[in-house]
C-alpha positions in Angstrom: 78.0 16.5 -8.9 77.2 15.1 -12.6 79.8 15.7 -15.3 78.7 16.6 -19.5 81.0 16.1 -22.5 80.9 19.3 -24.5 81.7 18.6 -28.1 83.5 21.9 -28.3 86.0 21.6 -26.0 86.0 17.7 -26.4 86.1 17.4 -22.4 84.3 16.8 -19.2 82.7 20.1 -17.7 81.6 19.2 -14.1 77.9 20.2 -13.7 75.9 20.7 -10.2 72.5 21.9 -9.6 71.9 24.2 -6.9 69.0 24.9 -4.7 67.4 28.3 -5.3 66.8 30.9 -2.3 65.8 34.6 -2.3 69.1 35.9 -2.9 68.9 33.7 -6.0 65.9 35.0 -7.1 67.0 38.5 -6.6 70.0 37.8 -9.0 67.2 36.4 -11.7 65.3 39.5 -11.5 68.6 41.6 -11.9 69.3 39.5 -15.1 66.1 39.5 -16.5 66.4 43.6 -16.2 69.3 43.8 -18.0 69.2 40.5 -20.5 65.3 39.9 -20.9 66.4 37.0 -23.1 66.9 34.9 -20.3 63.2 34.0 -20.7 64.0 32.9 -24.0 63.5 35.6 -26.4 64.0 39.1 -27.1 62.5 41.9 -24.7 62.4 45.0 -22.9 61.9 45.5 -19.2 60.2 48.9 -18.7 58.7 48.3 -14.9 58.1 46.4 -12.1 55.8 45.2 -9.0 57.0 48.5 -7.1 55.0 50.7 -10.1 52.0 49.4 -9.6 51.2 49.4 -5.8 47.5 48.8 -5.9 47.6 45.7 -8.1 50.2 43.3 -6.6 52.3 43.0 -3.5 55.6 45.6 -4.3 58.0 43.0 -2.6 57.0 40.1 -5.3 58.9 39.9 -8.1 56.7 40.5 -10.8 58.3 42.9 -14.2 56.5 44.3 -16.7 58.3 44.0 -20.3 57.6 44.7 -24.2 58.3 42.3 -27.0 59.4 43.0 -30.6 55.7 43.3 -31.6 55.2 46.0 -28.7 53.0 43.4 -26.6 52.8 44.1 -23.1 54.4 40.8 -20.6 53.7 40.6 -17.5 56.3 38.6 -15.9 56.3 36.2 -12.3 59.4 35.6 -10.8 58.8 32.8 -8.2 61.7 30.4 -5.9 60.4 27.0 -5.7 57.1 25.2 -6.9 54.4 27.5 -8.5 51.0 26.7 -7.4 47.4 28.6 -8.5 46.8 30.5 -5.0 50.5 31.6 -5.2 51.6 32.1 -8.5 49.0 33.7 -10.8 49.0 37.2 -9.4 50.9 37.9 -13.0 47.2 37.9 -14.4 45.8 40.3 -12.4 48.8 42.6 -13.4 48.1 42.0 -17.3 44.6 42.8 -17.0 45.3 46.0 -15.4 47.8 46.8 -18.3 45.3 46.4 -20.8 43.6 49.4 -19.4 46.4 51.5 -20.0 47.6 53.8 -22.8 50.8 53.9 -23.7 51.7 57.5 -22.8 50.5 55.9 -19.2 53.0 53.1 -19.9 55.4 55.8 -20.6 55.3 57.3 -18.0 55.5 54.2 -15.6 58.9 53.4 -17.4 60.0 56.8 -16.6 59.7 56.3 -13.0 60.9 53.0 -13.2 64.7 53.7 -14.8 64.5 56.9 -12.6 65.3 54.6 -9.3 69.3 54.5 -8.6 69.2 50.8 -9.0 68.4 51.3 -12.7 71.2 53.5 -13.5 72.6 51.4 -15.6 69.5 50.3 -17.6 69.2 54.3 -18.1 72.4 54.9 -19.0 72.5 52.5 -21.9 69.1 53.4 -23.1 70.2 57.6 -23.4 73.4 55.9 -25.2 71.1 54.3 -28.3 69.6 58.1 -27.8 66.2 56.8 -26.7 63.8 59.5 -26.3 63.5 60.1 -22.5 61.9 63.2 -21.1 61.5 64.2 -17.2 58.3 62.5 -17.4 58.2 59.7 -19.8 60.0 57.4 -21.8 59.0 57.5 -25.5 58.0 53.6 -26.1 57.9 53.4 -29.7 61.8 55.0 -30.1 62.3 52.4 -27.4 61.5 50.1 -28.8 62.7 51.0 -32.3 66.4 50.8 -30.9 66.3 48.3 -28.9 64.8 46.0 -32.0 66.4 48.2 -34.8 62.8 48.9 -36.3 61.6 51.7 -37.8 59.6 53.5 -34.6 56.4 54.3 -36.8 55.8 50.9 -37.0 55.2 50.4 -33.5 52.5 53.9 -33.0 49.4 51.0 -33.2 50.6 48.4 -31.6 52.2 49.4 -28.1 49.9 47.4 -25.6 47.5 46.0 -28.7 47.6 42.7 -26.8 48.9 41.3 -23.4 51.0 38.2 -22.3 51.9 36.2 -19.6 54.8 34.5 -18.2 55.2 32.6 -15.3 58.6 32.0 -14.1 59.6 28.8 -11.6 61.5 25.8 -10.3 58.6 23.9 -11.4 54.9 23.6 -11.2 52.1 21.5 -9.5 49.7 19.6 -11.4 47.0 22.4 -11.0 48.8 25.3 -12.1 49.8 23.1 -15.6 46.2 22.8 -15.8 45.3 26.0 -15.4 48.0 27.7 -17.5 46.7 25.2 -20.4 43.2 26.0 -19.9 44.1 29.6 -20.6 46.3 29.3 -23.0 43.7 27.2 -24.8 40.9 29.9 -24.2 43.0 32.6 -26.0 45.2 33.7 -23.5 48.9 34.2 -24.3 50.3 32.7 -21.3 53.1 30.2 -21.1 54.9 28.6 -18.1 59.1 28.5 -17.8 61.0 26.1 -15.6 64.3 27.4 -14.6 67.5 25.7 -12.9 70.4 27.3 -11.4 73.9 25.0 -11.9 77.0 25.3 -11.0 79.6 24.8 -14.2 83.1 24.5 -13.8 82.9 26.9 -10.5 80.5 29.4 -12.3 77.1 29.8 -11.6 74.8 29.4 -14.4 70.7 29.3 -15.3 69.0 28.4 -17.6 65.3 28.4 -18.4 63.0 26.0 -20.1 59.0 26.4 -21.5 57.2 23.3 -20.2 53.6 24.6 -20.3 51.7 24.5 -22.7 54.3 22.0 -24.6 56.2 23.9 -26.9 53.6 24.2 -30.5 55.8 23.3 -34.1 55.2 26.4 -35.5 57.7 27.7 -32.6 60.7 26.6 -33.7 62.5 25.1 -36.4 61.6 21.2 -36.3 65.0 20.0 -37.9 68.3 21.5 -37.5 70.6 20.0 -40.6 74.3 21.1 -41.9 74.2 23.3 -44.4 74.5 22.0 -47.9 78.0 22.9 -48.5 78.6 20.2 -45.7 80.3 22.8 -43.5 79.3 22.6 -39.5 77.3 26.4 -40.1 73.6 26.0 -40.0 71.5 28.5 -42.1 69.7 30.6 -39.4 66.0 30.0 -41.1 66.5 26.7 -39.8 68.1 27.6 -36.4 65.1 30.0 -35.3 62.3 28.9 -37.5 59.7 31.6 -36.9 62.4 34.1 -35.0 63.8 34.4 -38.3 60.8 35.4 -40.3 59.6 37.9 -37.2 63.1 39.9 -37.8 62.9 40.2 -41.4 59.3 41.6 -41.4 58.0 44.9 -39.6 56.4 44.7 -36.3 52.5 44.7 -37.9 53.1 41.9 -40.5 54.8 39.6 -37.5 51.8 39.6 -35.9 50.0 39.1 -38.8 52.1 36.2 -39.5 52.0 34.9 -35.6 47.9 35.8 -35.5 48.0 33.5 -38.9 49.3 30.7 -37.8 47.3 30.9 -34.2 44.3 30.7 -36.9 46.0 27.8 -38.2 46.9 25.9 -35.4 43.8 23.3 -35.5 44.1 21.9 -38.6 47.9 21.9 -39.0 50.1 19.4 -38.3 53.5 20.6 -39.2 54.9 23.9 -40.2 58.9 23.6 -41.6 60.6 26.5 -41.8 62.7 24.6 -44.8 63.4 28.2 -47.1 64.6 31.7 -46.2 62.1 33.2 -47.6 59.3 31.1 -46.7 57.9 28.2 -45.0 55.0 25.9 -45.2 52.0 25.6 -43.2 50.9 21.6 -43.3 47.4 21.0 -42.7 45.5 17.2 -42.9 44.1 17.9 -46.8 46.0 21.4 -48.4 49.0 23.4 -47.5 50.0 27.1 -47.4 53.4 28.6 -48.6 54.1 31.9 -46.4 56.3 34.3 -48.3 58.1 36.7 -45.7 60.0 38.2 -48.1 58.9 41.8 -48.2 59.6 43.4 -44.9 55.8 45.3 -45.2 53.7 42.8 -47.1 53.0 39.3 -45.9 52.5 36.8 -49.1 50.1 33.8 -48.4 50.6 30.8 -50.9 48.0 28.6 -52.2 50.0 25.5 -52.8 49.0 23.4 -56.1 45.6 25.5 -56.9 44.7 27.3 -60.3 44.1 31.2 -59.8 40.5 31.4 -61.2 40.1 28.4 -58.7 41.3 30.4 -55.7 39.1 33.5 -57.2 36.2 30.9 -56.8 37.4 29.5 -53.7 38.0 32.6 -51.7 34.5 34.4 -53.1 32.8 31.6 -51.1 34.2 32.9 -47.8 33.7 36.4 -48.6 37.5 37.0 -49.0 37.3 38.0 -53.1 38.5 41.5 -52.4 41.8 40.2 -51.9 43.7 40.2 -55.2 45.5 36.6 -56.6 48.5 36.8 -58.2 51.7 35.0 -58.9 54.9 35.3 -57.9 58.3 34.6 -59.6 59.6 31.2 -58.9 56.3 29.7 -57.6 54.5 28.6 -60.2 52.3 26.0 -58.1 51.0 28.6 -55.7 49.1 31.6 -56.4 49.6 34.7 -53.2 47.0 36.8 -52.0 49.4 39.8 -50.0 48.2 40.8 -46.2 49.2 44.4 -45.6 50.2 46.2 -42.2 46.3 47.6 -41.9 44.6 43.9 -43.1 42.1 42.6 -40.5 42.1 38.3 -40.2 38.6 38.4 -38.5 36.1 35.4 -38.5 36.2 34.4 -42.5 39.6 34.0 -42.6 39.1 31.6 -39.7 35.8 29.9 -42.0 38.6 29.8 -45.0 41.3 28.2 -43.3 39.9 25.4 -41.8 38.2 24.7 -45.2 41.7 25.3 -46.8 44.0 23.4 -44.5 41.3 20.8 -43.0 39.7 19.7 -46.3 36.5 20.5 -45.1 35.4 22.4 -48.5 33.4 20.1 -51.1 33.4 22.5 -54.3 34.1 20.2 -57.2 35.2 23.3 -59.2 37.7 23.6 -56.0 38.5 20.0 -55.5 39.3 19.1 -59.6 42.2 21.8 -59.6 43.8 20.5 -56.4 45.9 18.3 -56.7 48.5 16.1 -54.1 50.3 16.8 -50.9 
């Protein structure tokens, strides 16, 4: 038994951890059903191993879910130590989700909140008047309530893309590896230790991602009072990047999230420091991203002249993108990435000349200036 001091209360709170067993893990699944969050962030459970028979054993605990940009998760629930053998069956589910449409998905949700256990997931899905016929559940009005979106923004991207998670007491050595292999290669796959405690005679869990490490353009790198000097925090610098994925639509937050996996090799910070933007660090140049229009992501050029940019962007074939300026940012000159904008392999040519400093224009090079 280990006691914390919670600043709150401004008194002990006995704490003790509590081994895990299958009863346990039958309560996690339960709660991931109804609160998703528990894996730490928002989602919707639409299935689970019993719907899908032929792919993984129907007693595991394996759930299907969708996130706020209409990704597909498959989910591993596991007691214990997750090892490779054991523990990566969650793969095999994913990749048969990819070959599926969504009115296929649909359908599979159907049957899934149709079991008696799932009453109550039903019952408060019919109250947010989700569209649910005899034979399907209508995803994108799913997921339009449950994320208060507009539901034509998710009509593309239901199953675009397909995640991982892998849920346990901890991991060996090999599984690490192998989940950062993967995760390295492309695949969105991330590893969550979990503990079940005891608090003050009520039992409580809570989950943790230790593989791959957590990246800094996650979550907010610095949490500071606000400037009035009251104990509030502004919520830009609570959630860093959940912040900016709720004030955009579904297709610009993957934009923005596809961005910044672009990004990731020459970066070395990203500060979500604004509430309507944040910066993208890299070793030479920076980026200002504007997320202030909910269907139009603005890309900032810091400390660059706009006929410079023109020059600069021409060179990686990118010139049909139009420069402009925006109010208040004189330094930076935005290019705007619309909902149908495809980042294929020249933005990933113009970033890591951009942010990596790789680029040895003189034209380019005289009208930059400082970090």
């Amino acid at each position: 038994m280990s006691k914390v001091y919670t600043g709150s209360g401004r008194r002990f709170q006995e704490v003790q951890a509590l081994p895990m067993d299958e009863e346990s893990l039958q309560d996690i699944e339960r709660r991931v059903m109804l609160q998703p969050h528990f894996l730490g962030e928002p989602l919707v459970t639409i299935a689970d191993a019993r719907d899908f028979p032929k792919v993984v054993d129907e007693a595991s605990h394996d759930l299907v879910a969708l996130d706020a940009m209409g990704r597909s998760v498959a989910v591993s629930l596991g007691i214990g130590i997750a090892d490779v053998e054991a523990d990566t069956h969650a793969l095999q589910l994913a990749a048969h989700i990819r070959g599926l449409h969504s009115e296929d998905i649909g359908r599979i949700c159907r049957s899934f909140i149709g079991r008696p256990a799932n009453d109550v997931i039903r019952r408060a899905w019919e109250e947010k008047n989700i569209e649910i016929s005899d034979e399907s559940v209508e995803l994108s009005s799913l997921l339009a309530s449950i994320f208060e979106r507009d539901a034509e923004d998710y009509v593309d991207l239901i199953n675009a893309d397909q995640r991982v998670i892998i849920a346990a007491e901890g991991f060996t050595s090999r599984l690490v590896e192998v989940i950062s292999w993967l995760s390295g290669s492309g695949v969105n796959i991330i590893g969550l230790r979990y503990r079940k405690y005891l608090v003050n005679g009520q039992e409580v869990y809570f989950a943790e991602q230790v593989v791959p490490t957590v990246d800094p353009a996650d979550d907010a790198l610095e949490v500071k009072p606000s400037r009035s000097g009251s104990d509030s925090l502004e919520p830009w610098r609570v959630k860093g990047r959940a912040y900016h994925v709720e004030k955009v639509s579904p297709q610009i937050a993957s934009h923005m999230n596809e961005l910044l996996l672009k990004c990731k090799p020459y970066v070395f910070t990203v500060n979500w420091s604004h509430k309507h933007y944040f910066w993208v660090r890299g070793a030479k140049r920076n980026l200002r991203i504007r997320t202030y229009n909910r269907d139009r992501l603005e890309i900032g050029f810091y400390n660059i002249s706009p006929p410079a940019l023109r020059e600069f962007l021409a060179q990686h074939e990118l010139d049909d993108f139009e420069v402009g300026m925006v109010g208040g940012y004189g330094d930076s000159p935005f290019i705007g990435i619309s909902a149908d904008a495809q980042l294929d392999q020249r933005w990933d040519r113009m970033l890591a000349a951009w942010l990596g400093g790789c680029n040895q224009d003189n034209s380019l090079n005289e009208n930059v200036g400082g970090v």
